[in-house]
ROTORLO-489154 format. One record per residue: x, y, z of N, C-alpha, C, O in turn. Coordinates in steps of 0.001 Angstrom, whole numbers, padded with zeros to 6 digits, always signed. Layout:
N
XYZXYZXYZXYZ/...
//
This chain:
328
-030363+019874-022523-030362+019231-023825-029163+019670-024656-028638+019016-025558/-028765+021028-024161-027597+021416-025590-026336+020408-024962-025412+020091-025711/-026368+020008-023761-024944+019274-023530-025261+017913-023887-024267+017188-023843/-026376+017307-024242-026536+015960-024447-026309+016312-025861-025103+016341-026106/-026752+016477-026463-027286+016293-028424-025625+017235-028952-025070+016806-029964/-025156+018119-028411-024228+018638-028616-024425+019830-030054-023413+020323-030551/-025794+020170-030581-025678+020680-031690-025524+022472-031143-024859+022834-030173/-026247+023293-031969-025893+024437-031461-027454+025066-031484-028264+024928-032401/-027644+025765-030274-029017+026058-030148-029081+027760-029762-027948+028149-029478/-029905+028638-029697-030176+030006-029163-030741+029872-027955-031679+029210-027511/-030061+030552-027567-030853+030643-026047-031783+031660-026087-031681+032517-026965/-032984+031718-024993-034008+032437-024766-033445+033797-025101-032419+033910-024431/-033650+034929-025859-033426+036694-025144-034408+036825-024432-035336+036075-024130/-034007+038340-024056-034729+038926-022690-034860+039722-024031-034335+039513-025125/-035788+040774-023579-036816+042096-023995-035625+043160-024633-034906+043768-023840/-035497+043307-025790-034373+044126-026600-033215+043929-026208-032428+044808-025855/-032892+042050-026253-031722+041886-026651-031444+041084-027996-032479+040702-028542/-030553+040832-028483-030717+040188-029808-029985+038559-029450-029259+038319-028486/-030407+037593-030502-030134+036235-030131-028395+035991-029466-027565+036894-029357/-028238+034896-029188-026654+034747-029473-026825+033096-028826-027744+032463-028307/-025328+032811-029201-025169+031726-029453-024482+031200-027840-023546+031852-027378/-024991+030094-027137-024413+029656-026367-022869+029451-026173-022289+029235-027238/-022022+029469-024989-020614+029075-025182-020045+028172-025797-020658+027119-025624/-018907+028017-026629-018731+027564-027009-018374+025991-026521-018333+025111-027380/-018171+025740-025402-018070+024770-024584-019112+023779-024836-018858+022608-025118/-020365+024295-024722-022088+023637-024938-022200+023659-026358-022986+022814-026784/-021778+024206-027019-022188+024550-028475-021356+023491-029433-021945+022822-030283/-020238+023421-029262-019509+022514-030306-019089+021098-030099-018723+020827-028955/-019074+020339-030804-018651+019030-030921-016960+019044-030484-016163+019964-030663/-016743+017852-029925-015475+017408-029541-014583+016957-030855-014014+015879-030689/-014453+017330-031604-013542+016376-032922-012107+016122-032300-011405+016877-031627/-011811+014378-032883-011100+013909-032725-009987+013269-033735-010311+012298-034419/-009080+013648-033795-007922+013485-034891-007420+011742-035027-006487+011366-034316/-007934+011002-035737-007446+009597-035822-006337+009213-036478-006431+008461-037448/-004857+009786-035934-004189+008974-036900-004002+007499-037099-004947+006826-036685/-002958+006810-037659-002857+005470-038336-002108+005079-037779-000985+005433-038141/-002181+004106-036546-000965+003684-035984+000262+002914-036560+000006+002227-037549/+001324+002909-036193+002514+002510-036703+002903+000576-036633+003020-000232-035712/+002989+000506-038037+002648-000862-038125+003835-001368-036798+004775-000628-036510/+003579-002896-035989+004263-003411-035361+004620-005190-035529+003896-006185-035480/+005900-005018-035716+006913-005999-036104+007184-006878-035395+008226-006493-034865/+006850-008248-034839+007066-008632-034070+007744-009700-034552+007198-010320-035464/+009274-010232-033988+009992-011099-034982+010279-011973-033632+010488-011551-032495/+010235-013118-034035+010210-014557-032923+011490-015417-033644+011487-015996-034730/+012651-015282-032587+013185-016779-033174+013373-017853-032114+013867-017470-031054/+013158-018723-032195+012547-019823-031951+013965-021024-031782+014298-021623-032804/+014553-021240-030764+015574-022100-030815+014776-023369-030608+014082-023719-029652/+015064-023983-031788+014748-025275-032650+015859-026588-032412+015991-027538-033183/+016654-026352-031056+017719-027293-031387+016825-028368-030412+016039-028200-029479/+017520-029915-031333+016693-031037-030905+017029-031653-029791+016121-032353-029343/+018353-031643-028967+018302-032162-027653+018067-031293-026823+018121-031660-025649/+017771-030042-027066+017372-028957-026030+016200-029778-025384+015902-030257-024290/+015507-029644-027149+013860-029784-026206+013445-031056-026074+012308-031394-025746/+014609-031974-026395+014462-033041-025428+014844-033227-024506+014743-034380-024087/+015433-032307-023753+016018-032374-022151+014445-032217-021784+013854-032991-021032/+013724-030845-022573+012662-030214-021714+011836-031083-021685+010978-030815-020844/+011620-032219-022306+009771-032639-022911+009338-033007-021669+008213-032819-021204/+010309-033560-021128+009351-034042-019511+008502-032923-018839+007696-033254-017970/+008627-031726-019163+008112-030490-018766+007172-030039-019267+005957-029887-019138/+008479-029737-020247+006667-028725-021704+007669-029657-022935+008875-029665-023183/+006443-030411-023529+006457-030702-024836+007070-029815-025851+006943-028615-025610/+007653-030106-026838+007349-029367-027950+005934-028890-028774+005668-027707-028983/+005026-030097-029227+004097-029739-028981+003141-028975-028052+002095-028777-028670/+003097-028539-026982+002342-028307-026106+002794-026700-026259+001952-025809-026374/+004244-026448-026244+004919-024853-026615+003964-024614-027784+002915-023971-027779/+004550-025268-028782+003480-024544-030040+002218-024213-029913+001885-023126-030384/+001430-024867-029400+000045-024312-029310-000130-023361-028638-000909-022513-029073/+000805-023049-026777+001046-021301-026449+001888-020393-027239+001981-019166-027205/+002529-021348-028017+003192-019986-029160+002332-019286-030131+002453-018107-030466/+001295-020277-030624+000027-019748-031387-000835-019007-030873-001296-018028-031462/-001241-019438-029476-002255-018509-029152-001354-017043-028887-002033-016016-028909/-000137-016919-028683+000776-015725-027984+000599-014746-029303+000090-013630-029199/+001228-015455-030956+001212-014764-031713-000500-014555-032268-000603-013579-033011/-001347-015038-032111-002656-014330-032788-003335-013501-031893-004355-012887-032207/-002544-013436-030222-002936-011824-029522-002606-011250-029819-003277-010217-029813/-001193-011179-030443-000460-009622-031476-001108-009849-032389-001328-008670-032666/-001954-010716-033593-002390-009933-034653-003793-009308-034109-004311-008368-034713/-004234-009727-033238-005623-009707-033001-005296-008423-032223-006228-008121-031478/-004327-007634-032175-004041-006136-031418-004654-005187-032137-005537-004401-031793/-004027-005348-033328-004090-004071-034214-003944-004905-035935-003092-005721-036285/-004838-004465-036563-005330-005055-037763-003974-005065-038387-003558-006156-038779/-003154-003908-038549-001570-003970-038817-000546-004411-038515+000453-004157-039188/-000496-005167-037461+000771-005787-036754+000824-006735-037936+000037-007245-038733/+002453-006728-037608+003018-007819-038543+003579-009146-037656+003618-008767-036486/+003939-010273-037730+004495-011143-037088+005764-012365-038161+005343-012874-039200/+006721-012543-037837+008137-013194-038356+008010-014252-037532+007197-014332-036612/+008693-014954-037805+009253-016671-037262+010572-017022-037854+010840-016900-039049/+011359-017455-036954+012688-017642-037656+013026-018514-036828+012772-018174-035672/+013677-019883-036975+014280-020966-036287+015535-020573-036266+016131-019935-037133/+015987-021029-035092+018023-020734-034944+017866-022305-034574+017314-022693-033544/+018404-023119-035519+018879-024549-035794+020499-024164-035302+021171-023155-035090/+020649-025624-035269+022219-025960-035279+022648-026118-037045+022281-026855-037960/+023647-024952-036892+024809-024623-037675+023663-023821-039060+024213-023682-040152/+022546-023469-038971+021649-022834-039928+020766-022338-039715+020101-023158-039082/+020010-021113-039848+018731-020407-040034+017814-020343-040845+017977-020373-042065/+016470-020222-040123+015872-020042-041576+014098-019975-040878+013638-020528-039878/+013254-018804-042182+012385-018365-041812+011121-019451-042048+010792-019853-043164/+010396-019897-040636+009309-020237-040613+007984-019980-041167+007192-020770-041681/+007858-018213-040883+006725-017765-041512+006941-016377-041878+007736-015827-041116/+006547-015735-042682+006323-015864-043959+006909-017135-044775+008117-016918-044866/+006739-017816-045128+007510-018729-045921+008288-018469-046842+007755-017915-047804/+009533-018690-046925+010848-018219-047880+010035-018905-049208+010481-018445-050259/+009258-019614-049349+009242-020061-050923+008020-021141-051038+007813-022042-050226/+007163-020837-052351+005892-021432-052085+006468-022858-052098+005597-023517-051529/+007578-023780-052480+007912-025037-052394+007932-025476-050891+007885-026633-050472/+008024-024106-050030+008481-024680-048575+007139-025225-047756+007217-025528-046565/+005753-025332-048603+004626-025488-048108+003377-025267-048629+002915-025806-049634/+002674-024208-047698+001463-023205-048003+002523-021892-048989+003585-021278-048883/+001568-022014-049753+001412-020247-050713+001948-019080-049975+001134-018300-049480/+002949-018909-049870+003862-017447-050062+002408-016586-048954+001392-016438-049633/+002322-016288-048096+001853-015026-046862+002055-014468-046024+002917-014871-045243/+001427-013386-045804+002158-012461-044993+001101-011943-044250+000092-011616-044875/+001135-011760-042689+000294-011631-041729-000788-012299-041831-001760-011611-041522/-001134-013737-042244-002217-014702-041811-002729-014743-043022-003194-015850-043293/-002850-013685-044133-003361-013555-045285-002579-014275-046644-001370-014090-046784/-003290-015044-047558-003078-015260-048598-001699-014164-049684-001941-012969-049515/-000924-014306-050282-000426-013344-051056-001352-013663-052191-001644-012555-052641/-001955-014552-052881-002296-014279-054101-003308-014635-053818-003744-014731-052671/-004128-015021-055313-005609-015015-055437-006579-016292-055207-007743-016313-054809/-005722-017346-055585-005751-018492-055070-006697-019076-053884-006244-018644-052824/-007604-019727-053701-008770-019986-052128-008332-021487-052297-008317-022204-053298/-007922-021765-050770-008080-023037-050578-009314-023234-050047-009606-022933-048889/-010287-023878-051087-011805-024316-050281-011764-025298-049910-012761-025532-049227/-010817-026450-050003-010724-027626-049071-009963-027255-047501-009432-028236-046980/-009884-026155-046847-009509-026070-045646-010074-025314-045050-010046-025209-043823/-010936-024384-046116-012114-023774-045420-013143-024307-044966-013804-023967-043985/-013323-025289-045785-014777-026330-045628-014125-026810-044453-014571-026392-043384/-012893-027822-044425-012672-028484-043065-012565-027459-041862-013128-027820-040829/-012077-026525-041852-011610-025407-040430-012750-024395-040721-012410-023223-040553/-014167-024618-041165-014882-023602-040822-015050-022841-039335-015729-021820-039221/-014417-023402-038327-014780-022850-037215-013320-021762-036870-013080-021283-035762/-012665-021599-037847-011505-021460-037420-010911-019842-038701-010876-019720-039925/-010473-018701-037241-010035-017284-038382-009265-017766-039480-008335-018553-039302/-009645-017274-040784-008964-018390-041156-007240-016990-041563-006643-017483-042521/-006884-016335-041341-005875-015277-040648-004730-016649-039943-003828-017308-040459/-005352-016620-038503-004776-017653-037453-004848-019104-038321-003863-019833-038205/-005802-019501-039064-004884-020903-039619-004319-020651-040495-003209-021181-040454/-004509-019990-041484-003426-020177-042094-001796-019729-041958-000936-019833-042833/-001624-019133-040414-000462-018911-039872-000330-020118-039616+000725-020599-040030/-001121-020909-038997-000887-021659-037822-000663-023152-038892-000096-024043-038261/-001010-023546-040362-000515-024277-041300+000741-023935-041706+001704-024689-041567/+000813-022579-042322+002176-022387-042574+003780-022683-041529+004872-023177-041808/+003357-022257-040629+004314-022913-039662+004678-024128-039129+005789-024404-038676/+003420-025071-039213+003659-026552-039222+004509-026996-040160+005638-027487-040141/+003829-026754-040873+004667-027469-042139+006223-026629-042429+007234-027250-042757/+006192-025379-042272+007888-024875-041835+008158-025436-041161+009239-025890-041536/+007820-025986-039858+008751-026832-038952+008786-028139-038934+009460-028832-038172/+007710-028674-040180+007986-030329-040382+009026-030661-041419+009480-031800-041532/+009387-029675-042155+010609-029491-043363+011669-029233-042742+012759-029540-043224/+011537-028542-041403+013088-027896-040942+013082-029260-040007+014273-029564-039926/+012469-030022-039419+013575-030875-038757+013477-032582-039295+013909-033509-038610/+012874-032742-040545+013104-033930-041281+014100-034142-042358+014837-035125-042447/+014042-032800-043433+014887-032823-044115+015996-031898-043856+015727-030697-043872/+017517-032365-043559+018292-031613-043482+018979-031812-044756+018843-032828-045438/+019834-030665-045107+020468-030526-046489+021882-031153-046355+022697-030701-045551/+022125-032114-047094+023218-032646-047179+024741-031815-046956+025756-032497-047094/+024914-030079-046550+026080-029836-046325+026028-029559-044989+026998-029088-044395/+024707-029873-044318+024738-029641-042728+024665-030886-042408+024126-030902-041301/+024963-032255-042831+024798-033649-042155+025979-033727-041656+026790-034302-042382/+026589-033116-040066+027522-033098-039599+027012-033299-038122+025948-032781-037784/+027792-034077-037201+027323-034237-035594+027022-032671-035353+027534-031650-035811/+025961-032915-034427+025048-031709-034061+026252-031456-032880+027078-032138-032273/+025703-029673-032963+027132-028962-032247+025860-028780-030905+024702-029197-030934/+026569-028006-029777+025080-027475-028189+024797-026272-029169+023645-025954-028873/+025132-025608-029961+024907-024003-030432+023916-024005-031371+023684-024962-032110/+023289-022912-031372+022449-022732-032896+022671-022019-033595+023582-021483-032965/+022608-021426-034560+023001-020250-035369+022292-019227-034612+021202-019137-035177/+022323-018421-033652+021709-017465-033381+022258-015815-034389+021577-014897-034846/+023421-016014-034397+023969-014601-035253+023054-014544-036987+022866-013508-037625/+022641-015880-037393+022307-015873-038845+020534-015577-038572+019831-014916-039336/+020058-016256-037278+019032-015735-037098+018400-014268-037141+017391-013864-037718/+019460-013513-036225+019168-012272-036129+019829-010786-037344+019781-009564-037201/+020382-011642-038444+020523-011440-039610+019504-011120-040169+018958-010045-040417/+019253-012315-040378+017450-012656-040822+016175-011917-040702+015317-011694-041556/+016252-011525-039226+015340-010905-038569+015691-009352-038790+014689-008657-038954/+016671-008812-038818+017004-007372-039533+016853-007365-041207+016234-006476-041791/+017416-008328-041798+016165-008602-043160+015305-008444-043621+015111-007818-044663/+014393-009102-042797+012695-009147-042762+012009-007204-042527+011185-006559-043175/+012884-006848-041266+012822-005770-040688+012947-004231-042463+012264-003292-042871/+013804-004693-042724+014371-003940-043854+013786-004200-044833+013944-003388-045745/+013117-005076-045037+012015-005695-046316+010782-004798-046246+010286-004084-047118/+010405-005028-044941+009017-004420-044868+008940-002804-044680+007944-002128-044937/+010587-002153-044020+010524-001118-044156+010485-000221-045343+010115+000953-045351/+010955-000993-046433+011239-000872-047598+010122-000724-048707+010108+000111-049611/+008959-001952-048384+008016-001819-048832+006963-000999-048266+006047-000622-048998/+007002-000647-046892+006446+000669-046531+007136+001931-047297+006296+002596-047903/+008258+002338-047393+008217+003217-048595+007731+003226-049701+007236+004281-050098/+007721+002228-050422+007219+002311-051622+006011+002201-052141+005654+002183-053319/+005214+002106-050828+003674+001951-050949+002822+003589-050032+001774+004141-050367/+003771+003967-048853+002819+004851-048549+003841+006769-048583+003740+007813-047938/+004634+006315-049623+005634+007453-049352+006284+007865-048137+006460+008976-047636/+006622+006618-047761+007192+007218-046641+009162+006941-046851+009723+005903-047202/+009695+008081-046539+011071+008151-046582+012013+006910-045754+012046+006819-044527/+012782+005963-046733+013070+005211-046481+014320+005706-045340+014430+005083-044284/+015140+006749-045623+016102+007011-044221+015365+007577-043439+014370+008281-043611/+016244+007020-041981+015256+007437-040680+015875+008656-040264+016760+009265-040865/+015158+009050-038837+015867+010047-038099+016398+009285-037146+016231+008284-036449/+017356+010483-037493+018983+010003-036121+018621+010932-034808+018353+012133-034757/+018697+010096-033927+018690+011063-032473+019698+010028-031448+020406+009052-031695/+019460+010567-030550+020654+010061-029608+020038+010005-027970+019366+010829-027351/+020604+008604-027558+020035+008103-026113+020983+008706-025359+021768+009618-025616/+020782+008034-024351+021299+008712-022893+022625+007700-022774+023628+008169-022236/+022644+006821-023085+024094+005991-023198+024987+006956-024011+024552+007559-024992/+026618+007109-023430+026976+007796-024361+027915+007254-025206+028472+006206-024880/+028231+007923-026459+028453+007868-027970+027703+006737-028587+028368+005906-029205/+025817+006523-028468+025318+005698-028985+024315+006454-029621+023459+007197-029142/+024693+005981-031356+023600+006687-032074+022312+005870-032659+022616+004804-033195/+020836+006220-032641+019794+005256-032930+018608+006065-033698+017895+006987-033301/+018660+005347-035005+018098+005236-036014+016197+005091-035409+015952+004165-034637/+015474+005679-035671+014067+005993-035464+013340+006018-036333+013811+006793-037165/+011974+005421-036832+011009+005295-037788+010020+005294-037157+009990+004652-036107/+008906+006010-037597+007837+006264-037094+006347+005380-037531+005266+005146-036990/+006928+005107-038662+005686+004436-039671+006280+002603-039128+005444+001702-039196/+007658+002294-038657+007431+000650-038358+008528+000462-037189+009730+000725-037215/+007447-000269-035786+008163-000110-034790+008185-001784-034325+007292-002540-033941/+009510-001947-034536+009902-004058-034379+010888-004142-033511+011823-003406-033197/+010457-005309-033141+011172-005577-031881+011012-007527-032492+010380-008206-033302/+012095-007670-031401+012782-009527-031399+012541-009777-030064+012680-009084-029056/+012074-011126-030289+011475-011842-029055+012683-013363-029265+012537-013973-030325/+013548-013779-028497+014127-014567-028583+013662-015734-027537+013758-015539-026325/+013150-016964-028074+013082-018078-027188+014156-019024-027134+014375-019877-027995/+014805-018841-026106+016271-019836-025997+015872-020867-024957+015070-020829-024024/+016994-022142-025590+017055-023649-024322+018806-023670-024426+019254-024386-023530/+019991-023010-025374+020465-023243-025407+021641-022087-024413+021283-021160-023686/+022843-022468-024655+023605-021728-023716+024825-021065-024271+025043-019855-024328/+025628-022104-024693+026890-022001-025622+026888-021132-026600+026663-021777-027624/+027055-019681-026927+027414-018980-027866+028472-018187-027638+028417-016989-027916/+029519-018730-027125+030958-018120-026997+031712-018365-028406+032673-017616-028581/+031428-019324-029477+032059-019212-030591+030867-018323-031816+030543-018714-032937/+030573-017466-031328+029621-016672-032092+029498-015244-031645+028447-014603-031643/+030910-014724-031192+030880-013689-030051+030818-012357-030709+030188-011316-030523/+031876-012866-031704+032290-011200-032835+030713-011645-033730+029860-010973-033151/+030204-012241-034545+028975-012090-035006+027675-011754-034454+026814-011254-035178/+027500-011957-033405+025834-011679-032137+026953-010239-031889+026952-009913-033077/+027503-009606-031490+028207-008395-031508+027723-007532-032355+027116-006478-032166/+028048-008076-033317+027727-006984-034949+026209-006760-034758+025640-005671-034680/+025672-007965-034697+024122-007294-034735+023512-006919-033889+022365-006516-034084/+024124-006928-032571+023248-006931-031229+023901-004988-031207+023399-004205-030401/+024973-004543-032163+024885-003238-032203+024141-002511-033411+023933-001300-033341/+023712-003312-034601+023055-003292-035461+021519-002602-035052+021029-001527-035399/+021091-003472-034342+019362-003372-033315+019714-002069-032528+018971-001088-032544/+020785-002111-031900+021105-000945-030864+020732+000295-031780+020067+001222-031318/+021073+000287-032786+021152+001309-033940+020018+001859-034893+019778+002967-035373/+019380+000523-034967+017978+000395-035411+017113+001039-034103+015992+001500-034320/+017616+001050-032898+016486+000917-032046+015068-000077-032247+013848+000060-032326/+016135-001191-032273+015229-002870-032042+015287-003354-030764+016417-003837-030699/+014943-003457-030087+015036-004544-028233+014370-005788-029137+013603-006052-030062/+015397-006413-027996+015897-008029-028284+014912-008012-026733+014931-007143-025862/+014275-009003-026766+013460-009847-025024+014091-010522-025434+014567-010581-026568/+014281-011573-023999+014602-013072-024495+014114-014029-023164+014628-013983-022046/+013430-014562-023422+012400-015762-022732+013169-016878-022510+013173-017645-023472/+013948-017293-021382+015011-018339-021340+014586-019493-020652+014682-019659-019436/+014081-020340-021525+013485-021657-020645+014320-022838-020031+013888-023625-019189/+015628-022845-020599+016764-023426-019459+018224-023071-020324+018453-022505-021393/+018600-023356-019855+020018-023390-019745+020438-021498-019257+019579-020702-018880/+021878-021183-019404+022429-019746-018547+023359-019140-019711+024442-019680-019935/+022931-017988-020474+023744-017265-021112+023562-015855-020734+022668-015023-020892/+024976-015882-020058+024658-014114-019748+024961-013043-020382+024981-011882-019973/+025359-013754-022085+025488-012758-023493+024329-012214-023723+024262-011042-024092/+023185-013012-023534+021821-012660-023775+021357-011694-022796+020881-010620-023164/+021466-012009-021573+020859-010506-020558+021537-009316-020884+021011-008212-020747/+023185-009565-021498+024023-008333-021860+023113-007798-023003+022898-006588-023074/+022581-008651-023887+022240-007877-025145+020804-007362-025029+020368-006468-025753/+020081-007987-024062+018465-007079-024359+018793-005991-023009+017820-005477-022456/+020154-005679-022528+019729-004857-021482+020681-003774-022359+020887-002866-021555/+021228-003502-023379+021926-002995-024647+021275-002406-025077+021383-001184-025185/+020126-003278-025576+019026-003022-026674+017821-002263-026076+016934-001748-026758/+017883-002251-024813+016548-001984-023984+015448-003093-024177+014304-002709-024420/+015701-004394-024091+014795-004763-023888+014130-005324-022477+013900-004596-021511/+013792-007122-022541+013149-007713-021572+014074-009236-021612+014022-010089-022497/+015043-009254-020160+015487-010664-019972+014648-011636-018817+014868-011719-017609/+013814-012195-019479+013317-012939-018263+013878-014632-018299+013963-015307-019325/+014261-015145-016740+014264-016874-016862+013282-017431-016612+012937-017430-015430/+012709-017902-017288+011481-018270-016892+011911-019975-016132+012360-020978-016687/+011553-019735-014718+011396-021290-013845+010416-022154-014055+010587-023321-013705/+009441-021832-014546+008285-022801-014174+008201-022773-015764+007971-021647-016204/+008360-023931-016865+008345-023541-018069+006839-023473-018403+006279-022573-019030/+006161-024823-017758+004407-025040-018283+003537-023781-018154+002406-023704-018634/+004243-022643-017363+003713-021588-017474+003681-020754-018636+002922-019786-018685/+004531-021090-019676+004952-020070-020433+004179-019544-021558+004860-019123-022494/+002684-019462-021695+001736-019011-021905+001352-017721-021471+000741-016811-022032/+001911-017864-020197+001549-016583-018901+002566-015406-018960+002347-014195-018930/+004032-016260-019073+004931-015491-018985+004572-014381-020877+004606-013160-021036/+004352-015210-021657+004314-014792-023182+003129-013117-022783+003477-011942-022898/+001924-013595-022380+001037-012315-022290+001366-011788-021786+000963-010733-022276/+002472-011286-020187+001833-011052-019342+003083-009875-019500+003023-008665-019281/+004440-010864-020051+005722-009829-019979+006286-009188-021343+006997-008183-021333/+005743-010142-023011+006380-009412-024012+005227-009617-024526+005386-010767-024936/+003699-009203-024928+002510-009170-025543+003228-007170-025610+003765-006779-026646/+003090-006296-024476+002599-005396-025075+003951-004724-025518+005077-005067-025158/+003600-003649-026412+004406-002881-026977+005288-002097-026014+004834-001607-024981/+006720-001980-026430+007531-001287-025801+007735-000455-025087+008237-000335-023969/+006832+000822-026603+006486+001901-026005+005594+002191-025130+005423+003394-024929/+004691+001133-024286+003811+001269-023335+004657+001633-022130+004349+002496-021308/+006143+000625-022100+006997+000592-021163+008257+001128-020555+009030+000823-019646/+008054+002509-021898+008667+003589-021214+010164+003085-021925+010363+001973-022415/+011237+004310-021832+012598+004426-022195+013167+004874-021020+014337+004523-020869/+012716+005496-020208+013987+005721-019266+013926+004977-017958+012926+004285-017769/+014821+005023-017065+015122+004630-015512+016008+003445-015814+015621+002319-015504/+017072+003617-016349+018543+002603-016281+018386+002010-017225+019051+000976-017290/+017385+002355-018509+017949+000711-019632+017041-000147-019312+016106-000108-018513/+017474-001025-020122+016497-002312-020428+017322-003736-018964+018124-003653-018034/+016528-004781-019562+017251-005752-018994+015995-005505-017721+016711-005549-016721/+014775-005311-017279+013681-004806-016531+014215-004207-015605+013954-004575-014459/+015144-003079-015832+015136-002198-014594+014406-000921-014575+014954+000089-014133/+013541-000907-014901+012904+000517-015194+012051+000675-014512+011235-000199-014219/+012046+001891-014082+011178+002205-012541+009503+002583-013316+009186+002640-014504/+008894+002737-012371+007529+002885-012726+007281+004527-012739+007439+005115-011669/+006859+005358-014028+006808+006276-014330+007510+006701-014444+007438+007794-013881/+008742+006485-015110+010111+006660-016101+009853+006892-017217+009050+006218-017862/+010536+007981-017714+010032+008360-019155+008651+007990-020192+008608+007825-021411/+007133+007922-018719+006165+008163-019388+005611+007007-019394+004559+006949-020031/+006155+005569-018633+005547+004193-019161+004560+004505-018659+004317+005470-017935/+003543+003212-019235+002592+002549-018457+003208+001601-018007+003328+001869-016812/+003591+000832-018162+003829-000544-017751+004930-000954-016747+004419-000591-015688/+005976-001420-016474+006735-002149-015892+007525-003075-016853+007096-003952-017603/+008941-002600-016607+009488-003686-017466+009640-005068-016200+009888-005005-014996/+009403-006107-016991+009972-007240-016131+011000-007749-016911+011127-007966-018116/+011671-007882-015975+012635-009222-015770+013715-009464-014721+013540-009669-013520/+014784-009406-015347+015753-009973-013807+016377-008456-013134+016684-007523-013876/+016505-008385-011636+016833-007453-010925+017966-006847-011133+018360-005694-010956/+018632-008230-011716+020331-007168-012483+021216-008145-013759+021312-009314-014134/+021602-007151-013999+022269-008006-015282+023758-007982-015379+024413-006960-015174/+024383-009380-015764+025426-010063-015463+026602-009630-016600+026643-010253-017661/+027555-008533-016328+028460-007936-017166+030035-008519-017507+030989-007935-018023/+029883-010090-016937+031071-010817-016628+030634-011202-018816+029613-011064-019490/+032175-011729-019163+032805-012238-020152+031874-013307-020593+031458-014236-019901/+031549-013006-022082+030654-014457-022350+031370-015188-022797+030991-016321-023092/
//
């Protein structure tokens, strides 16, 4: 009984001995230290260019992506009550954030992680989507309607023939933005020191910035190819992240840029091509759902070369067997 109930009991004495207390082994409770895990950042940009994904539709819809993009992002919120999640479109010749919404004109009411910012109840969408978190819809509204504004109305200084490129450099601007917003407001809400610690990887003369309280990473979905006139800008930031210690994945559903395997195998992240696109539901859980740090820092870098039980993973990085160091 003392090892089931765990309290602390006397054992029998013998004939002129005095009580005492069982070992401490049987005698005491296990206490367990809960800290607060470290909020996680998950920033998506989303190449939005319109003949891409009309090469693809014969494949995977646009529509049909969005609905595995929804279910992909409400397994990260549905991880950890704290995860955060970003959306950012890389359009041709402009960027710009899906969700959170840059501005209550751009839609739904100004929110952040599925939640309302203000006080405000929409009871006409509760009544209709009673069956539905309403967390996940109201992500899953806000982003519609971000992406029914971003490809109907364009602003009269971008009505210029569409270029193959997207803004990817203003994207990932954006996405170090967002990154710096929230780190920012984690200081000022839980005292936590807005400069990080500096330590240093195994690449040499590369220095990387560490935070303990917010750990983000970029998930890039590309169709496009052409970013050779964007070389010195994706540069700046793809050493920016290096610095931050951000990994860039990037989920490549067609076309061949081997700037991109250069930069998440930089960053330590995940380059996968994905062949079979209608899969890409599978590929979303299976290769960038879990956290980084499940997947370990050492055995050659990112870009999935990392051996299994390398600096501590669980996991396996996937992606391509080697990465392509020729001129973008």
């Amino acid at each position: 009984m003392d090892n089931l109930d765990g309290s602390d009991h006397y054992s029998k004495p013998s004939e002129g001995q005095t009580p005492f207390f069982l070992p401490p082994e049987t005698t005491t409770t296990n206490t367990k230290i809960h800290t607060e895990p470290p909020i996680s950042l998950l920033t998506i940009i989303l190449d939005t260019h319109p003949s891409a994904w009309a090469l693809l539709s014969p494949t995977l819809p646009f529509s049909t992506f969005l609905a595995h993009l929804l279910v992909f992002i409400n397994a990260h919120l549905a991880c950890n009550n704290s995860n955060q999640i970003c959306l950012i479109a890389a359009h041709p010749q402009r960027a710009e954030f899906l969700y959170p919404s840059p501005s209550p004109s751009a839609g739904a009411p100004n929110q952040e992680n599925g939640h309302p910012a203000g006080p405000e109840k929409q009871q006409s969408e509760t009544t209709s989507e009673a069956n539905h978190y309403r967390p996940f819809l109201s992500l899953q509204q806000t982003l519609l309607t971000s992406l029914t504004t971003l490809l109907t109305h364009q602003p009269p200084s971008t009505q210029t023939p569409p270029t193959p490129s997207i803004a990817l450099s203003g994207a990932l601007t954006l996405a170090l933005t967002d990154h710096n917003r929230l780190l920012s407001s984690l200081s000022a809400t839980k005292n936590v020191p807005s400069s990080t610690t500096t330590t240093t990887t195994n690449a040499p003369n590369l220095t990387t910035h560490n935070t303990s309280a917010l750990h983000s990473r970029i998930l890039l979905i590309s169709l496009t190819g052409s970013l050779s006139s964007q070389y010195i800008p994706l540069t700046n930031t793809i050493f920016a992240c290096q610095r931050l210690q951000i990994p860039i994945s990037v989920a490549k559903l067609s076309g061949d840029a081997a700037f991109l395997e250069q930069a998440s195998d930089s960053t330590r992240g995940a380059y996968l091509n994905i062949k079979h696109p209608r899969g890409i539901l599978q590929y979303l859980m299976m290769a960038f759902l879990s956290e980084p740090l499940s997947k370990g820092s050492g055995g050659g870098g990112g870009g999935g070369k990392g051996e299994d039980g390398a600096g501590g993973s669980i996991l396996r990085h996937v992606g391509e067997s080697g990465v392509d160091f020729r001129a973008a």
